[in-house]
C-alpha positions as CSV (number, residue, x, y, z in Angstrom):
1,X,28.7,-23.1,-11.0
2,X,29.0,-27.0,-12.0
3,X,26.3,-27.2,-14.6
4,X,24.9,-31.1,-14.9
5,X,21.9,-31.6,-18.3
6,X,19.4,-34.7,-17.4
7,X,17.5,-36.3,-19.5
8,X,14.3,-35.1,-17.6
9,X,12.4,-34.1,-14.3
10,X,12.6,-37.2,-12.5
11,X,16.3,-37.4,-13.2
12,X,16.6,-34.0,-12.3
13,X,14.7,-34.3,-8.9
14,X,16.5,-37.8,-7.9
15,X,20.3,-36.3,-8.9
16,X,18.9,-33.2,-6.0
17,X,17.9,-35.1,-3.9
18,X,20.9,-37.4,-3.6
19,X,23.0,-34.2,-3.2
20,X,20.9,-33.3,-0.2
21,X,21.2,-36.6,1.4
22,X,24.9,-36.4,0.8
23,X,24.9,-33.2,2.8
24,X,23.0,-34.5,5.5
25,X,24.9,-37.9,6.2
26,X,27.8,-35.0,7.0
27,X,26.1,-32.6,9.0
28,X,22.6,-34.2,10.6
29,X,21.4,-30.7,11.7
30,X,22.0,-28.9,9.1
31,X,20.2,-25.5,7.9
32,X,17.8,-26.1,4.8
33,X,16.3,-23.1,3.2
34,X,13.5,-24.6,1.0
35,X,12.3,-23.3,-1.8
36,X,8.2,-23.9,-3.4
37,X,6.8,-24.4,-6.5
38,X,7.2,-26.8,-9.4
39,X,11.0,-27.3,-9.4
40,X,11.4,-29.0,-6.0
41,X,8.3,-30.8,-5.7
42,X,9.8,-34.2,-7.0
43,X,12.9,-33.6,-4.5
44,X,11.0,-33.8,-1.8
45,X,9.2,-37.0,-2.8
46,X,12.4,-38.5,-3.3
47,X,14.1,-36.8,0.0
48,X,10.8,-38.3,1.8
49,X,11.7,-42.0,0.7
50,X,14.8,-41.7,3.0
51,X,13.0,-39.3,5.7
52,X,15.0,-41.6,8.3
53,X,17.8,-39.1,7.9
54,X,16.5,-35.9,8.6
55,X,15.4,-36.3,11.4
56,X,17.6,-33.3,13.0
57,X,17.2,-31.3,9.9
58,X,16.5,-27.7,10.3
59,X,14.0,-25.5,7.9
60,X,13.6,-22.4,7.0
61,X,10.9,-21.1,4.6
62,X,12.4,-19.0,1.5
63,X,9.7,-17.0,0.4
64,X,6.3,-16.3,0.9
65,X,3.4,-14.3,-1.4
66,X,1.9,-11.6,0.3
67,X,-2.1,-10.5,-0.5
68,X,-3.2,-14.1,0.2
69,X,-3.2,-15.8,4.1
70,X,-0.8,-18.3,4.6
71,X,-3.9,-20.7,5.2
72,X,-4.4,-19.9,1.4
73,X,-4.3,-23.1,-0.8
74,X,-2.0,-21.2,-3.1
75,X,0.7,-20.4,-0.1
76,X,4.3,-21.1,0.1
77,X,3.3,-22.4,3.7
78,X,0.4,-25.0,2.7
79,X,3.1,-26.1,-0.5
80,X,5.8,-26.8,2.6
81,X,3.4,-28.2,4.8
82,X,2.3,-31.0,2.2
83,X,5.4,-31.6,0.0
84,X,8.7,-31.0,2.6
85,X,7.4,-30.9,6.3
86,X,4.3,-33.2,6.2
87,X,6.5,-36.0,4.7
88,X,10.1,-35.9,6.4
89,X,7.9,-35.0,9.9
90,X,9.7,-31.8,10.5
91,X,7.8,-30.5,14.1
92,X,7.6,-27.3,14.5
93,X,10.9,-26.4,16.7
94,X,13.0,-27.6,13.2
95,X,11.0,-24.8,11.0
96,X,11.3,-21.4,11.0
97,X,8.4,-19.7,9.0
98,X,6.9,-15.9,9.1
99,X,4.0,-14.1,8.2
100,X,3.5,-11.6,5.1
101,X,0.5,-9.5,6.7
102,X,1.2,-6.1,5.9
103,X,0.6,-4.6,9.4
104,X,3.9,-7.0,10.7
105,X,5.9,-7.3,7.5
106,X,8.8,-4.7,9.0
107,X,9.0,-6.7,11.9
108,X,8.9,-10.0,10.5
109,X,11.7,-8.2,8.1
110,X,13.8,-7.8,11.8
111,X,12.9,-10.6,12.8
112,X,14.1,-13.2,10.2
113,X,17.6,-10.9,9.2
114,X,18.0,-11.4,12.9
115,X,17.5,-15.1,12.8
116,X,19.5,-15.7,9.6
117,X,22.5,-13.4,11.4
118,X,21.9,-15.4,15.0
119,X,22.1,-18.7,13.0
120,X,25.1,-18.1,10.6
121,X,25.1,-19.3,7.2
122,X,22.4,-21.1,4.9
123,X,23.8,-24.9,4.8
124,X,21.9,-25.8,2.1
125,X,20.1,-23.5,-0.1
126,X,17.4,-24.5,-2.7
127,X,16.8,-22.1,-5.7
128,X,14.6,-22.3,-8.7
129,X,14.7,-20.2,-11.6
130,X,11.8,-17.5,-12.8
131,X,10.8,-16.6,-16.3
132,X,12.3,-13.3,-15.8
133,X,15.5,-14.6,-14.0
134,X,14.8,-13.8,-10.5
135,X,15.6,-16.1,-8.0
136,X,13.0,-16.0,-4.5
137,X,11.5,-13.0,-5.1
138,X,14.9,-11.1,-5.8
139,X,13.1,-9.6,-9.3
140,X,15.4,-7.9,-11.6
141,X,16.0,-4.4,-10.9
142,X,18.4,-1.1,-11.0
143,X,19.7,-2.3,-7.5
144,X,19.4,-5.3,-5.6
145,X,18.4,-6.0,-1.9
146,X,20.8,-7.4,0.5
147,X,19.1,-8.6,3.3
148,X,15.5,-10.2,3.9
149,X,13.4,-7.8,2.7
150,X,9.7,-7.1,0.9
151,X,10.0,-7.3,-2.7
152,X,7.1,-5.8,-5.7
153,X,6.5,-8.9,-7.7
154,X,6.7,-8.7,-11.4
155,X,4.1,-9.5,-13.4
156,X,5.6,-12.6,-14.8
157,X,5.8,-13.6,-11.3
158,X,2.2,-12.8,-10.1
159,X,0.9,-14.6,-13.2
160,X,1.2,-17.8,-10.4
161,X,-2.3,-16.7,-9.0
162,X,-5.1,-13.7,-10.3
163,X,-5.5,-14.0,-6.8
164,X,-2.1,-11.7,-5.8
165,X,-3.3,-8.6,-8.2
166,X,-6.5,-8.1,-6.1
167,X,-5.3,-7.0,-2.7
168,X,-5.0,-3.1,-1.3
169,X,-1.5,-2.9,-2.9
170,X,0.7,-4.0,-5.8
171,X,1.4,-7.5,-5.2
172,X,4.4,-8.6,-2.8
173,X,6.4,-11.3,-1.5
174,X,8.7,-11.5,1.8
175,X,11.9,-13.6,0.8
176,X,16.1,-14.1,1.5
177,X,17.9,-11.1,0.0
178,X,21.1,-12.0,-2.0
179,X,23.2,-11.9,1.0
180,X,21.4,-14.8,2.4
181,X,21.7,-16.4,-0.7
182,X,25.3,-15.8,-2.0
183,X,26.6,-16.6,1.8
184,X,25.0,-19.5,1.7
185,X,27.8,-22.6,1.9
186,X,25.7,-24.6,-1.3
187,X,23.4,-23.9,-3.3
188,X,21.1,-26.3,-5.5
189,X,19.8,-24.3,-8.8
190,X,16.7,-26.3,-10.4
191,X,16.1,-25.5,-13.8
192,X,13.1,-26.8,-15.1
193,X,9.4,-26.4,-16.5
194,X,8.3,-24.2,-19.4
195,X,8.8,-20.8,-20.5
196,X,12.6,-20.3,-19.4
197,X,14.4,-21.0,-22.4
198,X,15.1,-16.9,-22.5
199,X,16.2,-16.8,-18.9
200,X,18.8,-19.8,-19.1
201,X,20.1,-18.1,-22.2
202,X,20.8,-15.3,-20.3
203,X,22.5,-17.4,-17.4
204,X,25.1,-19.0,-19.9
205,X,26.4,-15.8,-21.0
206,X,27.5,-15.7,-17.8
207,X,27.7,-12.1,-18.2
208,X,26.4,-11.1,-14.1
209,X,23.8,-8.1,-13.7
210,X,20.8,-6.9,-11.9
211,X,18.5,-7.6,-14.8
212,X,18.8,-11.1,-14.6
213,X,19.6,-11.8,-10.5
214,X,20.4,-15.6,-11.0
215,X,23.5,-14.4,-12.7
216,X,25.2,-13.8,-9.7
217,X,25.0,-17.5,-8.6
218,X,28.3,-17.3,-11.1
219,X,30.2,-15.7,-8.5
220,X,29.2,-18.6,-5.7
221,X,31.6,-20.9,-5.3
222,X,29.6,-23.9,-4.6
223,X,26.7,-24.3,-6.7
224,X,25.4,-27.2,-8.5
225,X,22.9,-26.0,-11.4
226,X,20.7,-28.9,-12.4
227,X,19.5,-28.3,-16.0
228,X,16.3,-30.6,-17.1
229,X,16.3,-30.8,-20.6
230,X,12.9,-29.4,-21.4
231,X,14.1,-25.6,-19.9
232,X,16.2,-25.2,-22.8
């Protein structure tokens, strides 16, 4: 893991998205699994200042909360739709989503660990760090899931929205399993935001284990860990 400090968040999101770009001017079609939430949203502004070059870009959604419709204001899907596929105009044969309703979450399960499997490896993968260390939905744990999969949020993690505690069942998300992620050929780690100062300790002991799941990205061998100043 090359670990780079900046100054602060709009360093942070320029440095990212010049990486990306990078990327792209070498392989125009490459596959970009995006990540939502605070971290990446000031990528994507700057990634949409050169949209020009991804024009043969393909996307595929990370994660996604269950409980809540996609349609919800609070969704993965309307965050991806505004920040990363409204901008850089990524049409719909470029983007490859899925649905969390619990009557076809096992076959949307199939369905995507057959797409990532039909499609190879993730070309670009975008990760941002949780409270508790988890990285997608991949929420520590005895034992880890390999392949796309539904994962029991945490409660630091369904502190995002009241709204994912009040459904017929504990709270879930759909998201990439650690295969998906460690196979990927680069990852792009985003630390930033409040409230992680004890998870980024626990990264720099680089000491790798299931309670804190973005330890393994120690074991990738091409990730680039973008540290803004205010996470630590």
């Amino acid at each position: 893991m090359k670990i780079s400090f900046l100054e602060n968040y709009a360093a942070l999101s320029k440095k990212a998205a010049s990486l990306i770009v990078e990327e792209v001017k070498h392989t125009p079609d490459l596959l970009f699994c995006a990540a939502t939430g605070g971290s990446p949203t000031g990528m994507y502004a700057e990634m949409a200042k050169e949209k020009e070059i991804f024009g043969q870009m393909r996307v595929v959604k990370m994660d996604e909360w269950g409980i809540i419709p996609s349609e919800h204001p609070d969704s993965c899907e309307t965050y991806l739709k505004k920040h990363l596929l409204g901008p850089l105009e990524i049409d719909d044969n470029r983007y490859t989503t899925f649905d969390t309703k619990s009557e076809v979450v096992e076959a949307e399960c199939q369905r995507m660990n057959a797409f990532l499997t039909e499609n190879g490896a993730l070309d670009i993968c975008i990760l941002g760090l949780g409270k508790n260390g988890h990285i997608a939905f991949n929420e520590p744990a005895e034992t880890l899931q390999l392949y796309f999969h539904k994962a029991l949020l945490a409660e630091s993690t369904i502190a995002h929205d009241p709204a994912l505690s009040h459904g017929d069942e504990p709270a879930y998300g759909l998201c990439v399993g650690m295969e998906g992620i460690m196979q990927s050929k680069k990852i792009i780690f985003l630390i930033t935001g409040k409230g992680k100062q004890g998870a980024v300790k626990r990264i720099m002991e680089r000491k790798i284990g299931t309670d804190c799941p973005a330890s393994f990205l120690w074991m990738h061998p091409n990730v680039e860990c973008l540290i803004d100043s205010s996470a630590v």
